[in-house]
N, C-alpha and C positions, 0 to 999 in steps of 0.2 A: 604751666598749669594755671588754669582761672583761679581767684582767690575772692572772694566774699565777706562782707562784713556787716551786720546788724544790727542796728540802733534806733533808740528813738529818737527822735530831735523834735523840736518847734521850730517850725514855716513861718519865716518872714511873711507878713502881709509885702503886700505891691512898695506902699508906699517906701516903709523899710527899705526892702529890697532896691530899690530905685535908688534911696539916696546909700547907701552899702558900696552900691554898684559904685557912682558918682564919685564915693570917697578914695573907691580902688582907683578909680582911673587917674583921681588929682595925684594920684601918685606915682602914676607912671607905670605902674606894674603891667606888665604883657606875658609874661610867661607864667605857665602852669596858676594860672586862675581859677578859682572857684565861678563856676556861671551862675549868675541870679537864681535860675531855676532849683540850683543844689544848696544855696546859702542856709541854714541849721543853726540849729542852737542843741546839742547834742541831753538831752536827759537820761539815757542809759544806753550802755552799750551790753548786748547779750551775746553776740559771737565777734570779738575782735578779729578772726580770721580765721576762714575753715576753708576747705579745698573741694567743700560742694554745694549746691544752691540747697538750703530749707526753707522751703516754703509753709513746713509745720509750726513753723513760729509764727506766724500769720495767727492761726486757729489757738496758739497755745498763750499767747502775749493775749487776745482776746477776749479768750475763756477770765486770766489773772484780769484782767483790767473790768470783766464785767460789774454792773453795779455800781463800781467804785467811784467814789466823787473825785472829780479832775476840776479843780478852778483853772479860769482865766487864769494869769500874771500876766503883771507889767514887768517890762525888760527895759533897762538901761546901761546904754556904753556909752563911755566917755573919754577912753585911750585907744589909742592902739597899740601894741607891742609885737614890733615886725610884722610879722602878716596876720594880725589877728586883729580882732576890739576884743578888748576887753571891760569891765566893769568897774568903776568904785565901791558903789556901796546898795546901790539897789537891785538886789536879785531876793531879798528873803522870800516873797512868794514863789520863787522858782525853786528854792531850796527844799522848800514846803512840798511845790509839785514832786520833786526830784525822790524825796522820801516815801512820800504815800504811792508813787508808782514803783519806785525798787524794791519796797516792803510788799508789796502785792504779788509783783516777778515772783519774789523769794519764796511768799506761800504757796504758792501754784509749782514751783520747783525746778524753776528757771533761773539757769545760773544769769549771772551779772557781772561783769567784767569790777571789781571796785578799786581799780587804779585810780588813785585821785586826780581831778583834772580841774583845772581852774576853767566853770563858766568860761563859752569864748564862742565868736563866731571868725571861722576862720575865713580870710580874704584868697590866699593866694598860699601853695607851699614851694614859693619861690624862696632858695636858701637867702640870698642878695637881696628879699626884702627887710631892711633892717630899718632901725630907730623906733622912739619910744616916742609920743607924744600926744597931749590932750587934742581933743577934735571938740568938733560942734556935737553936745549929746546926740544919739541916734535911739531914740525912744518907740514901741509900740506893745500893745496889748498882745500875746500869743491869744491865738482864740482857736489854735489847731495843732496837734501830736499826731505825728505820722511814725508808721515803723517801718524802716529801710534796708532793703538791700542794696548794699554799695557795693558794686565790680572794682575791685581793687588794682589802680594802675587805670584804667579806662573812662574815669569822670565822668560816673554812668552809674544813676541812685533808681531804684523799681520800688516804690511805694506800694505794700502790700497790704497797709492796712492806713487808718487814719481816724482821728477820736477830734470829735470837738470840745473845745474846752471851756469851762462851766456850768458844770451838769454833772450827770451819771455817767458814766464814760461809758458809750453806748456806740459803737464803731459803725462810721459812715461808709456807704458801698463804696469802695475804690474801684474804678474802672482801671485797671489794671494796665501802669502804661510806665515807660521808662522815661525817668525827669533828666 
């Protein structure tokens, strides 16, 4: 049975992305990789797993986020921890993002998964990627929030909607296409 998961995340820019990519590969990793195309930064997750596609969250995450100011943030990683980066100390503008959009979900009455999850962009869900170690920072501006259907098991994301950031949160047409 397909399974399904919906989130919002921030879209690496190119650059990002590229050197992301770069970091996975100096370390060997070949199995079960995250591709460039899918690499996130997860902001909320609204169905951790359901057993059929909604496409009403498209219209209803929309409806919550209209109006609403979304800033830019700056994102910085500077470890990694197994197959992940993770962060030291600069995410409070993501923090900032992460409340004023869950808070919004919440009015509009859209639940919100609130597992705590430490900030993370994951690289690979190879079990054998192990250790812990500082990297060269991997710094960029988010200036884009997309909301995702992820096919679970198939590393296969269908971007439903997408908000740019620094402004009103005001949803850009998504041509409707699988990353």
């Amino acid at each position: 049975m397909a399974r399904y998961r919906y989130f919002l995340g921030l879209a690496l820019p190119d650059g990002a992305g590229r050197r992301v990519e770069g970091l996975r590969q100096s370390f060997g990793w070949d199995r079960r990789i995250v591709d460039r195309d899918r690499l996130h930064m997860t902001v909320a997750v609204i169905d951790l797993s359901c057993d059929r596609r909604r496409p009403e969250y498209g219209q209803g995450v929309e409806q919550a986020l209209a109006g609403v100011e979304l800033p830019a943030v700056s994102v910085r990683f500077d470890r990694r921890d197994r197959g992940m980066l993770v962060y030291s100390d600069r995410l409070a503008g993501f923090h900032g993002l992460q409340q004023t959009v869950i808070a919004a979900l919440l009015r509009h009455r859209i639940a919100v998964d609130h597992a705590p999850r430490r900030p993370h962009v994951s690289l690979c869900y190879d079990p054998s990627a192990s250790g812990r170690d500082r990297i060269e920072p991997i710094e960029w501006r988010a200036g884009e929030m997309r909301l995702i259907e992820s096919h679970l098991g198939q590393s296969l994301h269908h971007a439903l909607s997408r908000w740019r950031l620094g402004g009103d949160a005001e949803p850009v047409p998504v041509q409707l296409s699988l990353l």
